[in-house]
Structure formats: structure tokens, C-alpha cells
N, C-alpha and C positions, 0 to 999 in steps of 0.2 A: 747591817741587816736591812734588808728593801721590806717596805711594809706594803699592801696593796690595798687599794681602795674600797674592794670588796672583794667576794671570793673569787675564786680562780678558776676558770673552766677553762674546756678544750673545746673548742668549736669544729675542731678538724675533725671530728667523728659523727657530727650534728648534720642533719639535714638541711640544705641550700636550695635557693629558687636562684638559678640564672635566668632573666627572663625569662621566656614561658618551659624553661627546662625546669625539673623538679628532681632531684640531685641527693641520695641516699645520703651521701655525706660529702667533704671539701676535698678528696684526694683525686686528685687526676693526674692519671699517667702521662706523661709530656711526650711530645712527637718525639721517636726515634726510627727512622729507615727499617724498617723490618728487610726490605726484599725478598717477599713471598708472593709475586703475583707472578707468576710465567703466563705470557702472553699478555701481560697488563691487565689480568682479570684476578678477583680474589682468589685466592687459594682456599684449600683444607687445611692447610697449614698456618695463613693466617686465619681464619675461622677459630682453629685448637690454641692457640696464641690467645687470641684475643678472649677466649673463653676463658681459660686460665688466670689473666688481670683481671674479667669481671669475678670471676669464681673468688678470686683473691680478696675481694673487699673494694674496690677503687668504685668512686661516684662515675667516672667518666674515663675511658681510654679515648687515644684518638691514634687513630690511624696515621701515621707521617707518607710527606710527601705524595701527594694522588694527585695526578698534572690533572687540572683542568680542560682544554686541549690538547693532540698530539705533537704538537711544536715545543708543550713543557716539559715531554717527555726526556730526562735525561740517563735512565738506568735503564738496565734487560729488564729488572724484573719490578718497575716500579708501576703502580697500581692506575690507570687512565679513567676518568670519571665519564664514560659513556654509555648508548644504553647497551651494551653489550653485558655492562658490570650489574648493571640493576640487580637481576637475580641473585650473585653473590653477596651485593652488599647489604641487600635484603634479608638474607640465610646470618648473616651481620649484624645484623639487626635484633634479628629475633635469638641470636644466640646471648648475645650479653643481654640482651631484656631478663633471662633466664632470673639472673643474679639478685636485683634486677639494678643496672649500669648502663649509660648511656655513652655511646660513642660519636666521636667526632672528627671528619678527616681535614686534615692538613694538608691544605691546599696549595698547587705548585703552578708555578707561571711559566710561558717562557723565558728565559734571563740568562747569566752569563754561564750559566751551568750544562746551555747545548750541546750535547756532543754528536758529531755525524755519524759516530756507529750506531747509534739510535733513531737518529732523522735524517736520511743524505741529503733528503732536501733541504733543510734547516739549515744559514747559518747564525755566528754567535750574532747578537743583536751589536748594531754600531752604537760607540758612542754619540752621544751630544755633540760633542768636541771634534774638531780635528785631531786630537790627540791619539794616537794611538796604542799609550798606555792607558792603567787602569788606577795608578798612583794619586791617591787624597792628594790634593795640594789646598794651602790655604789662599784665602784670593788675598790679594797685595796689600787690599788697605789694613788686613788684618797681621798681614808680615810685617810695618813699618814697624820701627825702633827692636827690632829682635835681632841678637849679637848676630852674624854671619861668620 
């Protein structure tokens, strides 16, 4: 039998401060790729999405993958942080406040995820290396005495 030191609560239902965020409760919904912005702008689609997880109960959604720049750009339909999006992500905003949940977007870089149907002028970023693989190696002093 496990005995506990005092009583047992659940915190996951309790209200949180993340820094100056003030947070209904601990559940946040983790990035997954929606692909709902055609044209790189939010959707109505994501809009009813996202309305839906705050409706749900979650402290926080977040938006997945929003490139930064158009160079992070790597999907059709993924979501580009410019001010073009303002208004949508505003509409965004104020849809999960409803609940009331706060969202957060997941931010994307340019990196090895380029692809030219997306950016022709883009390419993939060069390695460091000469190397033109992408294969982890350990550096040597770290391979002595390991069987071969």
C-alpha cells in the first residue's frame, strides 16, 4: 500500500499563472499541423477548430507550425505570421477568449523542412560541414575504445 503525505489533489483542473498568462486550468493542447490556412492566412476552418478545443475545457491551444518568415514556409496550406494574418488571428483570438482559453502559435523557422514547391527561391539550408549527409556522428574522442 503507498501512503501519501497529505491529501491528494489534482492540479490539472486548477487554475495556473504562466508568466503574465492567467491560465483556467493545466491542459494545453500540443501543436499538431492542422493545415487549414489556404493562402497562409487563418481559416474559418481553423477559427471552428480552435473554437471547439477552447469550448472543450483546454487552458491553452496552440496553433502548430506558423513560419515566421516566408522562407519557413514548408506546406500549401500552413499558416505565415504576417500582417496580412493580423485580422484572422485576431478573429483568433477573440474566439477562444469566448471559453475563456488562450492560444498560442508554434513557431516555424526556415530549416531542413524547405521545400521548392512552396519557395522556388528557397534552398534547403547548407550544412556546417562539408558533409553532405545529414547522419549524427559521434566525434572521435567520444568513439575511442567502442567495439568496431
Amino acid at each position: 500500500m503507498i501512503s501519501w503525505p497529505g491529501p491528494v489533489t489534482n492540479q490539472l483542473f486548477e487554475p495556473c499563472t504562466i508568466g503574465p498568462v492567467r491560465l483556467r486550468n493545466r491542459s494545453i493542447r500540443a501543436a499538431a499541423f492542422e493545415g487549414m490556412c489556404p493562402g497562409h492566412l487563418p481559416s474559418p476552418e481553423l477559427l471552428a477548430y480552435h473554437r471547439e478545443v477552447a469550448e472543450g475545457g483546454v487552458g491553452m491551444t496552440t496553433v502548430a507550425y506558423a513560419a515566421v518568415e516566408q522562407s519557413g514556409l514548408s506546406f500549401p496550406h500552413q499558416l505565415w505570421l504576417r500582417p496580412e494574418a493580423v485580422p484572422g488571428l485576431r478573429a483568433l483570438t477573440d474566439v477562444v477568449h469566448v471559453y475563456p482559453a488562450a492560444y498560442l502559435p508554434e513557431y516555424a523557422r526556415k530549416a531542413g523542412a524547405v521545400r521548392v514547391e512552396i519557395n522556388p527561391e528557397e534552398r534547403p539550408p547548407r550544412c556546417r560541414s562539408r558533409r553532405t549527409d545529414r547522419t549524427p556522428r559521434s566525434p572521435p574522442e567520444r568513439r575511442r575504445g567502442w567495439a568496431r
